[in-house]
PDB file of N, CA, C and O in Angstrom:
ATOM      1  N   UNK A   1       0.842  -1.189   0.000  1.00  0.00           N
ATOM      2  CA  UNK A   1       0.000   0.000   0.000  1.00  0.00           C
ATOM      3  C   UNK A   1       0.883   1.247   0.000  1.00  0.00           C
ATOM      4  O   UNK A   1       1.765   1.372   0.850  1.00  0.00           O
ATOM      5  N   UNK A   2       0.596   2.455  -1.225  1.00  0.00           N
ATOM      6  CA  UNK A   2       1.249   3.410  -1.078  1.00  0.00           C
ATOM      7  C   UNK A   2       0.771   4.303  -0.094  1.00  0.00           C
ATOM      8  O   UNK A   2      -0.363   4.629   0.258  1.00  0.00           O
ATOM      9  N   UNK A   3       2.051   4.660   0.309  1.00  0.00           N
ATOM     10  CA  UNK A   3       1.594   5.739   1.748  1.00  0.00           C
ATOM     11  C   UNK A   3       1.306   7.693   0.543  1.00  0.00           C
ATOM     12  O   UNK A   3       1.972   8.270  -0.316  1.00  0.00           O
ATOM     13  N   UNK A   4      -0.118   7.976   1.295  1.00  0.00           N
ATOM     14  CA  UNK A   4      -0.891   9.187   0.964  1.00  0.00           C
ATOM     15  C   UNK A   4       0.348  10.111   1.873  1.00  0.00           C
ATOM     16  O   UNK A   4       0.415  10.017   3.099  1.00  0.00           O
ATOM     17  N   UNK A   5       1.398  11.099   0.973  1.00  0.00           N
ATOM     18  CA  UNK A   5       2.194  11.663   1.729  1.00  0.00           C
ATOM     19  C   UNK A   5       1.071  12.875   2.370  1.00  0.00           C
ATOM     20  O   UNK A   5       1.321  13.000   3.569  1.00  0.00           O
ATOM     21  N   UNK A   6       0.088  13.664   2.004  1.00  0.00           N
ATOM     22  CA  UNK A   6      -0.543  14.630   2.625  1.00  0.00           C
ATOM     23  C   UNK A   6      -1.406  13.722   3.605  1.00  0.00           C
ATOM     24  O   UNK A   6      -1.066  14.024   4.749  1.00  0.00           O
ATOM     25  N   UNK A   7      -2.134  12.985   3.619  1.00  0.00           N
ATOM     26  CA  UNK A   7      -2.759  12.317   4.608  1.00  0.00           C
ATOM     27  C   UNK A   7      -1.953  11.863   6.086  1.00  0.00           C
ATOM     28  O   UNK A   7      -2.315  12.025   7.252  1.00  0.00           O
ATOM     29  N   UNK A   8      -0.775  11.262   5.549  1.00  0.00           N
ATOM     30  CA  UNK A   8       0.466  10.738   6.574  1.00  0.00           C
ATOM     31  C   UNK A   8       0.803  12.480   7.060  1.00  0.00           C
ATOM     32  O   UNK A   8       0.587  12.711   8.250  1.00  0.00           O
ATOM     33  N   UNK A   9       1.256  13.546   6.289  1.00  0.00           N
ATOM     34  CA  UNK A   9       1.236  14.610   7.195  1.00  0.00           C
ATOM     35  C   UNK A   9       0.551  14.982   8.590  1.00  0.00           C
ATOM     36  O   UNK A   9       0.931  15.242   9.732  1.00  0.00           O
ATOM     37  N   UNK A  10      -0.624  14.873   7.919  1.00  0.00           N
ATOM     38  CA  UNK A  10      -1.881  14.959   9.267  1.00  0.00           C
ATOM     39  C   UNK A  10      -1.853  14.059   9.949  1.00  0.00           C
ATOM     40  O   UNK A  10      -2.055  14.388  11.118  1.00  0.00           O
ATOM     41  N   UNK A  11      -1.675  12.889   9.790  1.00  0.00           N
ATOM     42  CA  UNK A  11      -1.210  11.460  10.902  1.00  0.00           C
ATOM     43  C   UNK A  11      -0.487  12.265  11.870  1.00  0.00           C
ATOM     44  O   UNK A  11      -0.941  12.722  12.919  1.00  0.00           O
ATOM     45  N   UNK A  12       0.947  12.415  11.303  1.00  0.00           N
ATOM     46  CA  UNK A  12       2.212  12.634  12.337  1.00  0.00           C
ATOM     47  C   UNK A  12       1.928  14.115  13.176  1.00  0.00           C
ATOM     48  O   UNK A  12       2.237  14.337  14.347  1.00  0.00           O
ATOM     49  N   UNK A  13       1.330  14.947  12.335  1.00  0.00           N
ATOM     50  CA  UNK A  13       1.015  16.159  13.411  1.00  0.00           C
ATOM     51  C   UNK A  13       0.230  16.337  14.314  1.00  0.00           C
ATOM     52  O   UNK A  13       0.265  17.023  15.336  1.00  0.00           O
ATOM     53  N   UNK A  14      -0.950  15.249  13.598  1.00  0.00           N
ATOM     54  CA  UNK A  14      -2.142  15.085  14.853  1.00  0.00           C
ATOM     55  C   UNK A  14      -1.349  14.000  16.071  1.00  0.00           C
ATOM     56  O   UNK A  14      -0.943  14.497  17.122  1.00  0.00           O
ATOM     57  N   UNK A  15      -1.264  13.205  15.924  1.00  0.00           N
ATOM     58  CA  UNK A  15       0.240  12.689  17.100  1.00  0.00           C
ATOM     59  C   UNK A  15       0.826  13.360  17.423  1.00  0.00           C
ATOM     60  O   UNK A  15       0.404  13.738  18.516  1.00  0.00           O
ATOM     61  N   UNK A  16       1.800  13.926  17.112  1.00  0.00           N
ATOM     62  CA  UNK A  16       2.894  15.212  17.838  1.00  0.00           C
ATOM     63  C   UNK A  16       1.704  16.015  18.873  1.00  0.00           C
ATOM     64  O   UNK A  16       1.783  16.056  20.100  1.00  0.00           O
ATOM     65  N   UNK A  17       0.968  16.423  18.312  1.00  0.00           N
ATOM     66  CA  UNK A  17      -0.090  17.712  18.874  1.00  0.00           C
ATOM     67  C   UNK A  17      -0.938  16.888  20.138  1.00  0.00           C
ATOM     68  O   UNK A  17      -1.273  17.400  21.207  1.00  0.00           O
ATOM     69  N   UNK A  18      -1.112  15.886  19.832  1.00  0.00           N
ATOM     70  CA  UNK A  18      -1.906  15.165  21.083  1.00  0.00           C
ATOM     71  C   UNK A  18      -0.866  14.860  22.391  1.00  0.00           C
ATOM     72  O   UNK A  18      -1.146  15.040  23.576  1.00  0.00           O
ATOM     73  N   UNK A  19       0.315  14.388  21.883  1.00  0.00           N
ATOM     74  CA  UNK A  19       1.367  14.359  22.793  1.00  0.00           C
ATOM     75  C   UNK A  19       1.951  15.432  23.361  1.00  0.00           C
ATOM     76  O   UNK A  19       2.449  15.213  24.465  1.00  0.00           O
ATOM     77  N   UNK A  20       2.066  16.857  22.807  1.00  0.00           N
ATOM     78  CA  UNK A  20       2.452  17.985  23.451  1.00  0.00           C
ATOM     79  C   UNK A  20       2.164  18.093  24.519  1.00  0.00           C
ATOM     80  O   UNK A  20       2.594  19.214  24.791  1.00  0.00           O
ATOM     81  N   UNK A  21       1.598  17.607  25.608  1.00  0.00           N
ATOM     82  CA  UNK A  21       1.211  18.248  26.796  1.00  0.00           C
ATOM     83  C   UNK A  21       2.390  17.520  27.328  1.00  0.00           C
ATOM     84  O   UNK A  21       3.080  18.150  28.129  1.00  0.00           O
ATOM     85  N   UNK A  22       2.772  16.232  27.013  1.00  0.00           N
ATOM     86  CA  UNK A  22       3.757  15.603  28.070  1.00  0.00           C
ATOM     87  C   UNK A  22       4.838  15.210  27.344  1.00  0.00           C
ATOM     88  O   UNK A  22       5.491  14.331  27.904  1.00  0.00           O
ATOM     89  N   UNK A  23       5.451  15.741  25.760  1.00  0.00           N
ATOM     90  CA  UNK A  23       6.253  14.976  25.016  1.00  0.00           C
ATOM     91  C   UNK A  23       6.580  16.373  24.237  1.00  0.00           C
ATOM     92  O   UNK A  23       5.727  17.259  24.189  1.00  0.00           O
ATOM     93  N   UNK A  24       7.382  16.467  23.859  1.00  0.00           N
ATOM     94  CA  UNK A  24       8.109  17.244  22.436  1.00  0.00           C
ATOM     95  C   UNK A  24       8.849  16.676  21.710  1.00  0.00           C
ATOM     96  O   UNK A  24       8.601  16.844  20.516  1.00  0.00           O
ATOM     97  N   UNK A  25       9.741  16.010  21.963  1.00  0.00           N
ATOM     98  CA  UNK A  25      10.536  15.268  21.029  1.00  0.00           C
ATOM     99  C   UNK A  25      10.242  13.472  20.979  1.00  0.00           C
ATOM    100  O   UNK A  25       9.955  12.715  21.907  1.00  0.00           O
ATOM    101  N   UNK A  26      10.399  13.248  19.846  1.00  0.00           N
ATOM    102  CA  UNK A  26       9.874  11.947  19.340  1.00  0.00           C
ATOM    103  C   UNK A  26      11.222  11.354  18.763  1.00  0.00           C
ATOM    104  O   UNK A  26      12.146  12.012  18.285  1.00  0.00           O
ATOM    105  N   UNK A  27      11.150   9.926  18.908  1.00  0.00           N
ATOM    106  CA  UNK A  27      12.242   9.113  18.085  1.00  0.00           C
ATOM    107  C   UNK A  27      11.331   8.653  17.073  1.00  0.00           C
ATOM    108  O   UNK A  27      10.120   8.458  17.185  1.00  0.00           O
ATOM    109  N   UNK A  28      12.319   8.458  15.739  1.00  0.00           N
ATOM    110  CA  UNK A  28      11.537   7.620  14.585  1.00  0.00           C
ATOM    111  C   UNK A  28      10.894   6.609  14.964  1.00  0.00           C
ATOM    112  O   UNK A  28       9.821   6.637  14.361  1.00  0.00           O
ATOM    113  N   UNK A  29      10.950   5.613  15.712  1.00  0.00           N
ATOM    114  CA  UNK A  29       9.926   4.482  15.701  1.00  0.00           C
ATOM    115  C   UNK A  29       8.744   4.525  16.336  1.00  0.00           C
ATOM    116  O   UNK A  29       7.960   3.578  16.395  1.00  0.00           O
ATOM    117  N   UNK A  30       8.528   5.956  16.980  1.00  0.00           N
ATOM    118  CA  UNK A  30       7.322   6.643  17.379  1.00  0.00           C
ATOM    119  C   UNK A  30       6.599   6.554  16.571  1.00  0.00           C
ATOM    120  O   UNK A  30       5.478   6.100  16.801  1.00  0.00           O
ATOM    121  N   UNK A  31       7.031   7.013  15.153  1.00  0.00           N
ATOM    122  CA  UNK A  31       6.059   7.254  14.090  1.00  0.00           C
ATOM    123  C   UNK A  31       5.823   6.462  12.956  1.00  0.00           C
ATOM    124  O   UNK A  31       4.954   6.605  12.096  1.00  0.00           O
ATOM    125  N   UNK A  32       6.977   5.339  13.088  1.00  0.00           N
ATOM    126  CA  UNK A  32       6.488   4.105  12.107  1.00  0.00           C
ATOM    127  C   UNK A  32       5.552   3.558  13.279  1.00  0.00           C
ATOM    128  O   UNK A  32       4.559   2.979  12.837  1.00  0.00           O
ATOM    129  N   UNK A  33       5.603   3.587  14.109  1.00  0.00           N
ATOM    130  CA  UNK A  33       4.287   2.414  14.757  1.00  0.00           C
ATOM    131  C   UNK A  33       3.037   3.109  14.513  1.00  0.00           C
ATOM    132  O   UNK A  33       2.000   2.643  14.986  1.00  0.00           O
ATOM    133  N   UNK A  34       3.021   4.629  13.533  1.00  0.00           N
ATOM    134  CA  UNK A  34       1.345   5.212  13.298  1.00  0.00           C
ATOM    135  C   UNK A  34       1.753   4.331  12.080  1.00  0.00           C
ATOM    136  O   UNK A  34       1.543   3.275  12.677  1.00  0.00           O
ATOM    137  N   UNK A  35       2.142   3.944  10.928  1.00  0.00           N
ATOM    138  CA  UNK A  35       1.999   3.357   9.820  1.00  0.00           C
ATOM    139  C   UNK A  35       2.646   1.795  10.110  1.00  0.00           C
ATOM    140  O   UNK A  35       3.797   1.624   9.708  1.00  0.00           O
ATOM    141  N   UNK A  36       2.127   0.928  10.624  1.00  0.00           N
ATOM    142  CA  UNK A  36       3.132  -0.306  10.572  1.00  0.00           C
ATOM    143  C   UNK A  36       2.671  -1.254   9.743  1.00  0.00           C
ATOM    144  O   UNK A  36       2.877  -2.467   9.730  1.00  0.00           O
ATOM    145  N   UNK A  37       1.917  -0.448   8.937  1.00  0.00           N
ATOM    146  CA  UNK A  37       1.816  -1.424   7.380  1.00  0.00           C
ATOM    147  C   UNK A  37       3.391  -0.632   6.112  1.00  0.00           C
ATOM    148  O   UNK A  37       3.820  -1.294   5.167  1.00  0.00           O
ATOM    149  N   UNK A  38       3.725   0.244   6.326  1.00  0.00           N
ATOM    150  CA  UNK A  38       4.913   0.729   5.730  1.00  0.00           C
ATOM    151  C   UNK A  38       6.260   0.631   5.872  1.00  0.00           C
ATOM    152  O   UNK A  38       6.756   0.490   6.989  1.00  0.00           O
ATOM    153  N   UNK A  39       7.052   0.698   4.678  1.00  0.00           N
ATOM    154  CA  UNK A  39       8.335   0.744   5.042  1.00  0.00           C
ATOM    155  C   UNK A  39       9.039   1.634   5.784  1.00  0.00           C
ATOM    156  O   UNK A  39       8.862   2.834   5.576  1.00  0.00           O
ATOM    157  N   UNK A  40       9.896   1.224   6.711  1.00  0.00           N
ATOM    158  CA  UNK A  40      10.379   2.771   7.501  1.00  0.00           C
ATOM    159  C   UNK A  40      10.915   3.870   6.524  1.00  0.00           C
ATOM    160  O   UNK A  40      10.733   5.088   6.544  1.00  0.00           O
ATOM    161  N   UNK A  41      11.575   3.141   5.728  1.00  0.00           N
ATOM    162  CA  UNK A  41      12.006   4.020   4.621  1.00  0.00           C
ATOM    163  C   UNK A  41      10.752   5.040   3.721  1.00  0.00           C
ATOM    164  O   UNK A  41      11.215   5.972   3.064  1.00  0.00           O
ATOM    165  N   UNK A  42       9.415   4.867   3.715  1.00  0.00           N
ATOM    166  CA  UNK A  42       8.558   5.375   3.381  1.00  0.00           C
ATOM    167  C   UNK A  42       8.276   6.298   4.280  1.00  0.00           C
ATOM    168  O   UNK A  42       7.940   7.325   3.690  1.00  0.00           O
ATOM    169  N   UNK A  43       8.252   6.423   5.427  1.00  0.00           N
ATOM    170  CA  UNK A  43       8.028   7.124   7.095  1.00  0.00           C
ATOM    171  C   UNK A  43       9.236   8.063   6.970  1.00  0.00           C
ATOM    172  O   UNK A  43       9.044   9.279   6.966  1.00  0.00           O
ATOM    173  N   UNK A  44      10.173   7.677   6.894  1.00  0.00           N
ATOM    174  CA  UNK A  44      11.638   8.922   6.651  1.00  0.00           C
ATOM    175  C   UNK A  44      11.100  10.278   5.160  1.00  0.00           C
ATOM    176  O   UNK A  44      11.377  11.476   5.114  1.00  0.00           O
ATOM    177  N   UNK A  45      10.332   9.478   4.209  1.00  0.00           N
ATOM    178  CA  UNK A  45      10.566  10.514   3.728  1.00  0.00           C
ATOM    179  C   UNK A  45       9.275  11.343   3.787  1.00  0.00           C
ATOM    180  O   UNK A  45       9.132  12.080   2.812  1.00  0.00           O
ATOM    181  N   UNK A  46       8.161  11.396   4.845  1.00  0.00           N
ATOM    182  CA  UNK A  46       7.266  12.004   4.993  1.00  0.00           C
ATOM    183  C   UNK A  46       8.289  12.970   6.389  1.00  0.00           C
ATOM    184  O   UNK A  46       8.502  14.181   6.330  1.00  0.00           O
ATOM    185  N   UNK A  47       8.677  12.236   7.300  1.00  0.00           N
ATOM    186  CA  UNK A  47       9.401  13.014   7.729  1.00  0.00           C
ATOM    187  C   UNK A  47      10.229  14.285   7.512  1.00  0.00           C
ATOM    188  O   UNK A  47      10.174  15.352   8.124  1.00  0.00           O
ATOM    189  N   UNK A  48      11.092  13.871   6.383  1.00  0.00           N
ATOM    190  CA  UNK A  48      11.905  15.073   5.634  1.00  0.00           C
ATOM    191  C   UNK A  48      11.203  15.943   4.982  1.00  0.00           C
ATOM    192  O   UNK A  48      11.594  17.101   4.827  1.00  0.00           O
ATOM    193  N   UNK A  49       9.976  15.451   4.475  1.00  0.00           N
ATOM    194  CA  UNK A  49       9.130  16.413   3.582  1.00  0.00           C
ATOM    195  C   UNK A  49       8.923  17.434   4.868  1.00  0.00           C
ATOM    196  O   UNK A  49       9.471  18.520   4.681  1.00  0.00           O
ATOM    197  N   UNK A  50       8.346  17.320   5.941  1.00  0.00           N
ATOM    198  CA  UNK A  50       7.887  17.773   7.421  1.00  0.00           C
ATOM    199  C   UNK A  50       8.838  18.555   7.486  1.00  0.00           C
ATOM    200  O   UNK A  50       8.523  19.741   7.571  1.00  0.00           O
ATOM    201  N   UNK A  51      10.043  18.282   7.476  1.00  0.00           N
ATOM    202  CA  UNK A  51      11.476  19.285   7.918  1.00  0.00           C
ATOM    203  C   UNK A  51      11.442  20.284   7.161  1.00  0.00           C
ATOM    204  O   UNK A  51      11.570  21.428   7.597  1.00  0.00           O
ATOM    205  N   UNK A  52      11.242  19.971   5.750  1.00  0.00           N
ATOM    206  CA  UNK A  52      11.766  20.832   4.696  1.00  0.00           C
ATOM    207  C   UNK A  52      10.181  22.054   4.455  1.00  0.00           C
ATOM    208  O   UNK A  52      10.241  23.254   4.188  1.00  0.00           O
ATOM    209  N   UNK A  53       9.393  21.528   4.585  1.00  0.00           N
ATOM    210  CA  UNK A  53       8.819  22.446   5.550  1.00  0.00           C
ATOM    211  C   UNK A  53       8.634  23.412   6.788  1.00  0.00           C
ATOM    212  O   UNK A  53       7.899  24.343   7.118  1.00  0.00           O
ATOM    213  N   UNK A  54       9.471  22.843   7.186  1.00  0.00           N
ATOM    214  CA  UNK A  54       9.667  23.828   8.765  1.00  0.00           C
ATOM    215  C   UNK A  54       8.738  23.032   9.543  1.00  0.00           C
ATOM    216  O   UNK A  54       8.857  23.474  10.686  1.00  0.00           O
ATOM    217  N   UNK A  55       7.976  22.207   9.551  1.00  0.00           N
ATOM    218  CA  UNK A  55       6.816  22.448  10.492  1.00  0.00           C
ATOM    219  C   UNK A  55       7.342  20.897  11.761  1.00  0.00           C
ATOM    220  O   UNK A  55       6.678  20.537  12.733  1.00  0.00           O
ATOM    221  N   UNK A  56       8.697  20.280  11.278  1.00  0.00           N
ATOM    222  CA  UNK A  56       9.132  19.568  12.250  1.00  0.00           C
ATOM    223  C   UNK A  56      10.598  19.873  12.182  1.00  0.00           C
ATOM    224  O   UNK A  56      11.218  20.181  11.165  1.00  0.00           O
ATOM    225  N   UNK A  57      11.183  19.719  13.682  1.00  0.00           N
ATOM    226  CA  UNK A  57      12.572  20.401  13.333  1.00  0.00           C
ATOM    227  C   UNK A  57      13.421  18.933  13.671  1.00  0.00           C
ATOM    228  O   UNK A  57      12.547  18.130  13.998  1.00  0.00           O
ATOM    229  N   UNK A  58      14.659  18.316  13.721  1.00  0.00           N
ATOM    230  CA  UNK A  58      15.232  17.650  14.173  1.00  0.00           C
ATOM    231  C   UNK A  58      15.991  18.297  15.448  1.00  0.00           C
ATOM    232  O   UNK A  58      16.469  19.431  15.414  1.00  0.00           O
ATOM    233  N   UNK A  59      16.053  17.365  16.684  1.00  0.00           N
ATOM    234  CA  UNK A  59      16.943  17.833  17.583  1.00  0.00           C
ATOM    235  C   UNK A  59      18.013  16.357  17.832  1.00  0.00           C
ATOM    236  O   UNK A  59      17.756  15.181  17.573  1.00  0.00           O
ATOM    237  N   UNK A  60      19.136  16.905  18.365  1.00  0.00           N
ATOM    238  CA  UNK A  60      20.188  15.333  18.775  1.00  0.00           C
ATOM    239  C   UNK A  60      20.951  15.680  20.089  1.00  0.00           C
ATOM    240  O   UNK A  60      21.493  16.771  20.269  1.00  0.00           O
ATOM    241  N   UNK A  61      20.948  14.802  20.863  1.00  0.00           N
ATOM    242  CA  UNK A  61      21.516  14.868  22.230  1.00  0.00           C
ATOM    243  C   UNK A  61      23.178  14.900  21.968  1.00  0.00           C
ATOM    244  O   UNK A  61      24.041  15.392  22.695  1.00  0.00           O
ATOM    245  N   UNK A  62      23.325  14.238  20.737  1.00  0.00           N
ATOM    246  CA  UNK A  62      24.975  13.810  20.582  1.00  0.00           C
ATOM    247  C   UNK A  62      24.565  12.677  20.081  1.00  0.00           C
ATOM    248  O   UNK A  62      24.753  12.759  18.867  1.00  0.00           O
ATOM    249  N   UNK A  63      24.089  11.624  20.355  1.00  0.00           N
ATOM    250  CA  UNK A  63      23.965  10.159  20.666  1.00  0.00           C
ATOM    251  C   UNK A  63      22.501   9.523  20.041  1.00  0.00           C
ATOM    252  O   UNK A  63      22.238   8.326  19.926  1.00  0.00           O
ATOM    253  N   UNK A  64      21.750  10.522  19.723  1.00  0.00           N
ATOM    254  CA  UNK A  64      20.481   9.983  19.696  1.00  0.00           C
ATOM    255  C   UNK A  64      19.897  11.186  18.949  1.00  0.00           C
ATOM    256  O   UNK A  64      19.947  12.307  19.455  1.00  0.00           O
ATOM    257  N   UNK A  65      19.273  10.937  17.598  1.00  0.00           N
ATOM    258  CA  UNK A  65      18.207  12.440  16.730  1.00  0.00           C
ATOM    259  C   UNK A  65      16.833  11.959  16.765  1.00  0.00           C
ATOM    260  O   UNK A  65      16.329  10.941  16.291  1.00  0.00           O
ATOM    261  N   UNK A  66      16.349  12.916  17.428  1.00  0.00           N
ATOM    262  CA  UNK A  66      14.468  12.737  17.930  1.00  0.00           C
ATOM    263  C   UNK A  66      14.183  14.006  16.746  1.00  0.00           C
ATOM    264  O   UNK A  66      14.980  14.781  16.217  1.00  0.00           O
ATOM    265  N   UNK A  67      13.144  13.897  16.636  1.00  0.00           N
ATOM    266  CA  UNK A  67      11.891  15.147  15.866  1.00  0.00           C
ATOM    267  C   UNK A  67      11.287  16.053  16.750  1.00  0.00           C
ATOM    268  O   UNK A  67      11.025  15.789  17.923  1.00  0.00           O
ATOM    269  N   UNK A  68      11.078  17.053  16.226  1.00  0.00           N
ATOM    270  CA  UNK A  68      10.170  17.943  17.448  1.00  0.00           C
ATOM    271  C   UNK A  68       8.834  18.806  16.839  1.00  0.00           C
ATOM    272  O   UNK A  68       8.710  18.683  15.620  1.00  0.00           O
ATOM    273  N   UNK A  69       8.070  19.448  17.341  1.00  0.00           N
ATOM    274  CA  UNK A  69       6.979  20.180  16.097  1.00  0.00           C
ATOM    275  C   UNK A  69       8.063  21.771  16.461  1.00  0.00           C
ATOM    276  O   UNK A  69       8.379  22.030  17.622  1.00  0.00           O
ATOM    277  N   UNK A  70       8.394  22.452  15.570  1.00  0.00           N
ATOM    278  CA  UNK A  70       8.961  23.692  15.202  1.00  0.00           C
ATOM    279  C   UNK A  70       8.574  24.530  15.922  1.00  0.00           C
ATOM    280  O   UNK A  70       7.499  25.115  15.788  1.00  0.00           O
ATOM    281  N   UNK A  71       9.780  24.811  17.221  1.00  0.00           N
ATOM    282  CA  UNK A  71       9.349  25.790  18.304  1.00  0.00           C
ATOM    283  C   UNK A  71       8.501  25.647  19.697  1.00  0.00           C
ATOM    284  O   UNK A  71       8.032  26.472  20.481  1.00  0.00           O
ATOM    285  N   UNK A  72       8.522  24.124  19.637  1.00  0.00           N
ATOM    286  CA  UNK A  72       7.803  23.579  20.884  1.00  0.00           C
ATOM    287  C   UNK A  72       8.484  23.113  21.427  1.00  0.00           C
ATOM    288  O   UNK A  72       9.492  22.710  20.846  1.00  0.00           O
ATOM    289  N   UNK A  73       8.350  22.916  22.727  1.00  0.00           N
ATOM    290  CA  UNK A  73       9.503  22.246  23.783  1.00  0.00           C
ATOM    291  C   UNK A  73      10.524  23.487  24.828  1.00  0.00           C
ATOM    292  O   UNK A  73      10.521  24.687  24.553  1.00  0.00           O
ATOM    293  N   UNK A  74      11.047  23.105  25.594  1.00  0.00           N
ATOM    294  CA  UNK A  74      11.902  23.606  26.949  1.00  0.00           C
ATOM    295  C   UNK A  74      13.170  24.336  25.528  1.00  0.00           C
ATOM    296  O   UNK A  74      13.529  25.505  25.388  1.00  0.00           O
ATOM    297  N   UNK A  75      13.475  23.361  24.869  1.00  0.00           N
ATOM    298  CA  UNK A  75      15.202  23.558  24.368  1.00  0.00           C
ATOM    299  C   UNK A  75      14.678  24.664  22.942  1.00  0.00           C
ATOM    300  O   UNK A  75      15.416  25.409  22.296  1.00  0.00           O
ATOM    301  N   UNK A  76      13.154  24.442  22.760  1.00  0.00           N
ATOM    302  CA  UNK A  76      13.225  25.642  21.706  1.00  0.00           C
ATOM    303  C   UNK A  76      13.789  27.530  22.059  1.00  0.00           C
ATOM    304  O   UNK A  76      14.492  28.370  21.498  1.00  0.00           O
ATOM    305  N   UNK A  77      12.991  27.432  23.261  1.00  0.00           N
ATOM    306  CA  UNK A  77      13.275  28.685  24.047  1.00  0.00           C
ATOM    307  C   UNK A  77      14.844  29.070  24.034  1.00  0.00           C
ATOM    308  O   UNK A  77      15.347  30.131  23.666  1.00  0.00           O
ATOM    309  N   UNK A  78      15.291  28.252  24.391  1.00  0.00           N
ATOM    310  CA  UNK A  78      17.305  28.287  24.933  1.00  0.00           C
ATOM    311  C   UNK A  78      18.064  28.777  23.281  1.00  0.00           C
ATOM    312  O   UNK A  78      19.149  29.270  22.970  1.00  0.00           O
ATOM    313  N   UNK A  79      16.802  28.320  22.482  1.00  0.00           N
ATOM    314  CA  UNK A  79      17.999  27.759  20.844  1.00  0.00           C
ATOM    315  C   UNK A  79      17.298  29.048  19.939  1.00  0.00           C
ATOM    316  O   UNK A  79      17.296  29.133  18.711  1.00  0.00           O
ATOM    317  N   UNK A  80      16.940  29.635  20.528  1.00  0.00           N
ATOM    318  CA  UNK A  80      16.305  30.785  19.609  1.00  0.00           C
ATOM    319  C   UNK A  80      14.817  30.511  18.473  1.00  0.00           C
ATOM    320  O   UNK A  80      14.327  31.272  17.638  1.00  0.00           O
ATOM    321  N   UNK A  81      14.417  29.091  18.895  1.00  0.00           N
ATOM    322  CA  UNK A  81      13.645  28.830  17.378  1.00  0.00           C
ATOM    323  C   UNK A  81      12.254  29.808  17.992  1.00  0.00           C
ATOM    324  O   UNK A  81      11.329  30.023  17.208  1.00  0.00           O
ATOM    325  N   UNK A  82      12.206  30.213  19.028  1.00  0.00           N
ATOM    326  CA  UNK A  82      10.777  31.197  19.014  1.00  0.00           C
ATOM    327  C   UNK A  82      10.464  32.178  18.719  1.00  0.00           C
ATOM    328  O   UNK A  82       9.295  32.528  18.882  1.00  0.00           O
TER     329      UNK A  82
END
């Protein structure tokens, strides 16, 4: 089944947005488990589309790159994205 890249948009934001109260940053397998009929490799590039948009940013501890929604979270404040 081909993944609907505008439909999968609204997937991953309506997730991000429901989780905001107790979550900002997400690891990728957060968001293949909303599609686990797809390839992860199909999930990466709805992702990047998201980035290249602005409307998800990547963050990395050093060790580990989570997703975030653009300007949400404790570390947006510190990093200038507001």
């Amino acid at each position: 089944m081909a993944l609907d890249p505008e439909a999968a948009k609204v997937v991953i934001l309506d997730f991000c947005e429901a989780k905001s109260k107790s979550k900002t940053k997400f690891y990728f397998n957060d968001f293949t488990k909303l599609f686990p009929e797809e390839k992860a490799r199909a999930v990466k590039k709805i992702l990047t589309m998201l980035i290249q948009e602005e409307k998800l940013v990547f963050w990395s501890s050093g060790s580990t790159t989570m997703y975030g929604v653009a300007g949400a979270g404790k570390q947006a404040a510190s990093e200038g994205e507001d």
